[in-house]
DRENROSE-407832 format. One record per residue: x, y, z of N, C-alpha, C, CB in turn; residue in three letters; residue number from 1. Coordinates in pm, 1 decimal, always signed. Each point is the difference from the previous one (the first is absolute). Glycine has a CB too. Example, Ala and Ser with C-alpha at 12.3 -4.5 7.8 and 13.67 -1.06 7.14 Angstrom:
        n.X        n.Y        n.Z       ca.X       ca.Y       ca.Z        c.X        c.Y        c.Z       cb.X       cb.Y       cb.Z   resn   resi
    +1319.0     -569.0     +780.0      -89.0     +119.0       +0.0      +90.0     +120.0       +0.0     -189.2     -117.3     +124.6    Ala      1
     +154.2     +222.3     -196.6      +82.0     +119.0       +6.0      -77.0     +109.0      +73.0     +118.4      -62.8     -214.5    Ser      2
END
This chain:
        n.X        n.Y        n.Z       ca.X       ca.Y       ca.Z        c.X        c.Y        c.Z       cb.X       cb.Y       cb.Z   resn   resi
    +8944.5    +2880.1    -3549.7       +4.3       +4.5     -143.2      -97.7     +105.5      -52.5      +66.4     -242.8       -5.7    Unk      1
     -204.7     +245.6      +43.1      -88.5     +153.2      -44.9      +64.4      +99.4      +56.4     -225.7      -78.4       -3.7    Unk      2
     +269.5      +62.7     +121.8      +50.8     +165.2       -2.8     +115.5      +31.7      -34.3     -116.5      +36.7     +153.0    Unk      3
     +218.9     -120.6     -242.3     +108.6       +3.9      -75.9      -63.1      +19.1     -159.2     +154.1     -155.8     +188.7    Unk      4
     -253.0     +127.0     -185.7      -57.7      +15.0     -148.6      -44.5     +130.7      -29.7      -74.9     -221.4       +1.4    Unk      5
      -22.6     +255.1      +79.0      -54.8     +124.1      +76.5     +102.3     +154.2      -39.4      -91.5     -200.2     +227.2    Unk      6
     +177.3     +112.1     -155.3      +99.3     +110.4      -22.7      +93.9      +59.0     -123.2      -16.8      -87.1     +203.0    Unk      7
       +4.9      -40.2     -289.5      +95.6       +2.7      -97.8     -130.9      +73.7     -118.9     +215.8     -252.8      +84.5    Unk      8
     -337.8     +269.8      -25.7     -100.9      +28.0     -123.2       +2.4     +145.7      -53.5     -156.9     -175.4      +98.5    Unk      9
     +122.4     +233.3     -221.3      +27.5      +91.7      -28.3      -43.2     +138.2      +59.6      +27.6     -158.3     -153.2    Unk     10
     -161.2     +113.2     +206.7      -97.3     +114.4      +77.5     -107.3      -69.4      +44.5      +48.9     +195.1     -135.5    Unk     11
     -134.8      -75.8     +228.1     -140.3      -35.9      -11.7      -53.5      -39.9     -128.1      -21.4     +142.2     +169.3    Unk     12
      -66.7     -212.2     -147.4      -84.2      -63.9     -129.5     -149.0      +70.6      +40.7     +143.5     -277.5      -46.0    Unk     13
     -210.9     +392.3      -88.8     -126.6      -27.3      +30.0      -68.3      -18.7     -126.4      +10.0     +118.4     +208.8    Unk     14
     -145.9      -64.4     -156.7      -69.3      -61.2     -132.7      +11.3      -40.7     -154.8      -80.6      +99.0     +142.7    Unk     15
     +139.5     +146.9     -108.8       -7.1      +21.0      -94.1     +137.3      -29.2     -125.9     -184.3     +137.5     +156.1    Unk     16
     +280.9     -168.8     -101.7     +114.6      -52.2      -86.6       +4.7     -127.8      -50.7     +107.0     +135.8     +112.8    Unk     17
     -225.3     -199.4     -118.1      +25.6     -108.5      -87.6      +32.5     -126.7      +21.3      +42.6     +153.3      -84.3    Unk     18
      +29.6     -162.3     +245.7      +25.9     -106.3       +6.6      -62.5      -99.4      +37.5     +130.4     +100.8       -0.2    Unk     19
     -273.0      -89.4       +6.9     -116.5      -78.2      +72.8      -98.8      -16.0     -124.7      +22.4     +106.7     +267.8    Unk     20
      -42.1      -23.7     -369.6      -37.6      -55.6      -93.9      +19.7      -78.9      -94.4      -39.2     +121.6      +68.5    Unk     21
      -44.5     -238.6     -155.7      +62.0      -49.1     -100.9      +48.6       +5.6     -101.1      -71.9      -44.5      +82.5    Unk     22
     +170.5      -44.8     -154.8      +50.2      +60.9     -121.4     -104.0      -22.5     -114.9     +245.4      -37.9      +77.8    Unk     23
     -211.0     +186.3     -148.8      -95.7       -6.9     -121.2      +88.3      +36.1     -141.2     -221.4      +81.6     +165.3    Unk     24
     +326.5      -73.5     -148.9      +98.7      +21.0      -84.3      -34.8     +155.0      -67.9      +41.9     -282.9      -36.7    Unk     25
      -14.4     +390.5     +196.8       +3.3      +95.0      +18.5     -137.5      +87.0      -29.7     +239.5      -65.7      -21.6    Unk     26
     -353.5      -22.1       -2.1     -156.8      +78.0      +18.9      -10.0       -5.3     +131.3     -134.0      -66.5     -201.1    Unk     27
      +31.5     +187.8     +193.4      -37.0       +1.8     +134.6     -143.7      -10.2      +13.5     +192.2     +126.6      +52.0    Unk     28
     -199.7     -282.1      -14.9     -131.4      -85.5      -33.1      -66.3       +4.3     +186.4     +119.5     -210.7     -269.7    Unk     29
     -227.8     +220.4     +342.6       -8.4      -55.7      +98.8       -6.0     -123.6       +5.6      -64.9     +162.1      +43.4    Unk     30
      +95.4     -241.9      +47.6      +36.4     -147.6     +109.2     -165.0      -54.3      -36.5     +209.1      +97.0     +271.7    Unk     31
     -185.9     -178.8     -278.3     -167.3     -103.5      -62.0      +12.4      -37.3     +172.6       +3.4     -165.1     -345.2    Unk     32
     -127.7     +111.7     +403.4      -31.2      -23.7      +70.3      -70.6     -182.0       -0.9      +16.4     +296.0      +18.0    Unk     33
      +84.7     -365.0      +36.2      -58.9     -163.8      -58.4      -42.4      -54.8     +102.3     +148.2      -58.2     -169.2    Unk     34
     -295.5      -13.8     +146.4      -90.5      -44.9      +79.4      +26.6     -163.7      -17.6     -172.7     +223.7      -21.2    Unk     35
     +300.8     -338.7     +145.3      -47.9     -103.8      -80.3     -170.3      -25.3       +7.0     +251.2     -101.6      +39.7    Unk     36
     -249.3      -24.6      -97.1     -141.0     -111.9       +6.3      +19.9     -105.9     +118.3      -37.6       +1.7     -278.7    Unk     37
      +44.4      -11.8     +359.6      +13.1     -131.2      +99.2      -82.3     -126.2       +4.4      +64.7     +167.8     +122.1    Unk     38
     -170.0     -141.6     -198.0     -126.8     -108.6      +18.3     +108.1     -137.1      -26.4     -269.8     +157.5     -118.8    Unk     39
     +299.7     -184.6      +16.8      +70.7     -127.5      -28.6      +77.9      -48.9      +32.4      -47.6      +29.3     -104.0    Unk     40
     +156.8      +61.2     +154.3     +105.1      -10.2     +103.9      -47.5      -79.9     +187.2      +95.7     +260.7     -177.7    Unk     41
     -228.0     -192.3     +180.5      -48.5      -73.6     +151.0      -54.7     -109.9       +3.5      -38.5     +174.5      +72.7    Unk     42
      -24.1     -173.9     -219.9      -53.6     -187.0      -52.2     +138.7     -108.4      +38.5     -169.2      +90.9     -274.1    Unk     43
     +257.3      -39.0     +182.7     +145.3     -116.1      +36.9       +4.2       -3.9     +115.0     +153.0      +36.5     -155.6    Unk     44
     -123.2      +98.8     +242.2      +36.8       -9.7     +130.6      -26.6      -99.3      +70.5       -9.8     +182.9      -11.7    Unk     45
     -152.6     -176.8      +25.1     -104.9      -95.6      +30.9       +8.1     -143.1      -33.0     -116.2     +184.9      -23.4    Unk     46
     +178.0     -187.9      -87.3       +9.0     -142.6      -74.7      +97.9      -55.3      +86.6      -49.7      +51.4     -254.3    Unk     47
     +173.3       -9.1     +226.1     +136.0      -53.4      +66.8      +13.8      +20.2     +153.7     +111.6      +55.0     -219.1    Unk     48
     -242.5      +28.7     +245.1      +44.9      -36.7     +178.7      -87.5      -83.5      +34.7      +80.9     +208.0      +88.6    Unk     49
     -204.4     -260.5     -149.2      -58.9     -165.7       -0.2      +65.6      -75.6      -48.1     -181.0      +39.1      -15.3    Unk     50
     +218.7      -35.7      -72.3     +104.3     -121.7      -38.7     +115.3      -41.0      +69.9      -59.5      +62.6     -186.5    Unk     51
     +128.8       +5.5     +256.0      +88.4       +9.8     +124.6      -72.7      -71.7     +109.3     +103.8     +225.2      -64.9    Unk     52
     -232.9     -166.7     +108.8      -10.2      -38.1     +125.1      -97.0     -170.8      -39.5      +10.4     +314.6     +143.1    Unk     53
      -26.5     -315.7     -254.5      -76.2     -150.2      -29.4     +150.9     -122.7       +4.0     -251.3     +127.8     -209.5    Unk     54
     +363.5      -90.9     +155.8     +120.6      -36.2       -5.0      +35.6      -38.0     +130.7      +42.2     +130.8     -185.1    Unk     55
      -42.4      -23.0     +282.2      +37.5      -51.2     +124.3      -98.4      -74.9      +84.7     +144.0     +176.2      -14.2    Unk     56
     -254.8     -186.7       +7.2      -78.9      -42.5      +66.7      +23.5     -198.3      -69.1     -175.3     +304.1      +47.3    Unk     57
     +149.5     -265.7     -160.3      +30.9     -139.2      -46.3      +88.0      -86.6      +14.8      -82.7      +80.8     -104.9    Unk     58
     +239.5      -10.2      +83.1     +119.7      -69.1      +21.6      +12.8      -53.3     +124.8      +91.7     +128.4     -147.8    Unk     59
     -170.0      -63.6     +258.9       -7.4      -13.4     +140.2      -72.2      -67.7      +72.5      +57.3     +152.5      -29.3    Unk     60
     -132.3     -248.3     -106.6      -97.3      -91.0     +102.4      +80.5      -95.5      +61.9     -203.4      +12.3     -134.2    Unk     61
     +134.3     -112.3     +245.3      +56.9      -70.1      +87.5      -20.3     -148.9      -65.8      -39.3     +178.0     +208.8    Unk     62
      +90.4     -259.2     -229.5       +3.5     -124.3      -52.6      -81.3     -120.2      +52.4     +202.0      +90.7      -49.2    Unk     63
     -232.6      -78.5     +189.2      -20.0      -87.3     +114.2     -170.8      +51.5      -16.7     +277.4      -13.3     +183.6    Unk     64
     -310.2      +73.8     -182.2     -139.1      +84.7      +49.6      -90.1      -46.5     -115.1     +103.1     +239.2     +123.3    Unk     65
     -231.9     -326.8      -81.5      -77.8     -104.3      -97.4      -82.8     +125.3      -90.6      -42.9     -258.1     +191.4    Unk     66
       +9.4     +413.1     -136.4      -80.9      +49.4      -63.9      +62.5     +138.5      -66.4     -174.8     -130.8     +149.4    Unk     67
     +348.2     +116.0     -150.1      +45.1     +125.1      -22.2      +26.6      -11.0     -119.0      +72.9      +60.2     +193.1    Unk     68
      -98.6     -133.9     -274.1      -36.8      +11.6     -161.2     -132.3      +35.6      -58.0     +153.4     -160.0       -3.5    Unk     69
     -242.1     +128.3      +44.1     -127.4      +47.7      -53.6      -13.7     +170.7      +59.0     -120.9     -284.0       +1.7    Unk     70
     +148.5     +311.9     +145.2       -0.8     +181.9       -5.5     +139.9      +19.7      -46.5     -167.3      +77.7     +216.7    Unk     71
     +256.8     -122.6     -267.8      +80.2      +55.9     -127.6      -69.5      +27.9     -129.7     +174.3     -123.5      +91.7    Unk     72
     -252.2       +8.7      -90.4      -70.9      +14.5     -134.5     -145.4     +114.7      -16.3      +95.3     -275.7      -16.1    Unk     73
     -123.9     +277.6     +127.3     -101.6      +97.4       -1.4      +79.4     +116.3      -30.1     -163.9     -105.4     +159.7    Unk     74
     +243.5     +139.7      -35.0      +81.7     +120.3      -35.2      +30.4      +48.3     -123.5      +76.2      -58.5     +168.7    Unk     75
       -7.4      -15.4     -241.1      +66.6       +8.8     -147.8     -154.3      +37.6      -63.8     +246.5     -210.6       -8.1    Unk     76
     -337.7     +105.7      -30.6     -103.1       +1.9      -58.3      -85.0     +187.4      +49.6       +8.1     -346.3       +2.3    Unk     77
       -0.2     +401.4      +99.7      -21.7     +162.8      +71.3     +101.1      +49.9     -119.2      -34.4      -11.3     +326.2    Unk     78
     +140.8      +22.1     -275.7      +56.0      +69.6      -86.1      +15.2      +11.5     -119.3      +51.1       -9.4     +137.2    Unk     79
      -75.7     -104.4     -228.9      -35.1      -14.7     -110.7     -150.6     +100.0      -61.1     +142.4     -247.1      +64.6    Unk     80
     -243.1     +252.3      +13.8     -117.1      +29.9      -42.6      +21.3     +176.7       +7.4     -144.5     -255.0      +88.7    Unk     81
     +256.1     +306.6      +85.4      +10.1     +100.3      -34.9      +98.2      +57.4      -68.9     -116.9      -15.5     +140.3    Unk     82
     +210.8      -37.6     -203.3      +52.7      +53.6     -118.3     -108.8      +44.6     -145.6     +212.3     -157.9     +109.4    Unk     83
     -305.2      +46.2     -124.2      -48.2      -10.4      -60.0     -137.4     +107.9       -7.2     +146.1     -218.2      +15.7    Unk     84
     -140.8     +260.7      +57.7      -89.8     +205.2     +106.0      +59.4      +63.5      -76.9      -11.4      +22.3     +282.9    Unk     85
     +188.1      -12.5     -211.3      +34.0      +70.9      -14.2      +29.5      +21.0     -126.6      +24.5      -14.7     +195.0    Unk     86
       -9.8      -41.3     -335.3      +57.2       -1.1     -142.2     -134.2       +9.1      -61.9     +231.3     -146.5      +12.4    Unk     87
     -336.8     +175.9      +52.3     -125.2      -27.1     -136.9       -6.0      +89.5      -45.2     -140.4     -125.0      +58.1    Unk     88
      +50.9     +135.5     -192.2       -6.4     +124.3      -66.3     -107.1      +62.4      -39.1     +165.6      -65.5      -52.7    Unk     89
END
């Protein structure tokens, strides 16, 4: 399929014709250069891949086991404090 596309295209493409720049409704503006921000984006990250792994750890305790509720509860209670790191301000 690209090299059926390829082929059907009008020409080389370079710089200077335009087709790589953006539209400016025919100015000829240079291309802005955009820097995202990630900081907040890696906070969630962080959030939802503890919250995931507190989820599975929890759903997965064993029923039978006299002390696998209290290091559930520790656990949870960890992760709680480091969410709570991680969101301060």
């Amino acid at each position: 399929m690209s090299l059926l596309s390829d082929k059907l295209s009008p020409g080389e493409s370079t710089a200077d014709d335009g087709k790589c720049k953006p539209y400016a409704c025919g100015e000829d503006i240079p291309a802005p250069r955009i820097s995202p921000d990630y900081t907040r984006f890696f906070q969630f990250a962080i959030f939802f891949t503890v919250m995931h792994v507190v989820a599975l750890i929890l759903l997965t305790v064993p029923k039978g086991l006299p002390g696998a509720y209290g290091i559930a509860a520790v656990y949870l209670l960890g992760a709680v404090v480091g969410l709570l790191i991680l969101f301060r301000k």
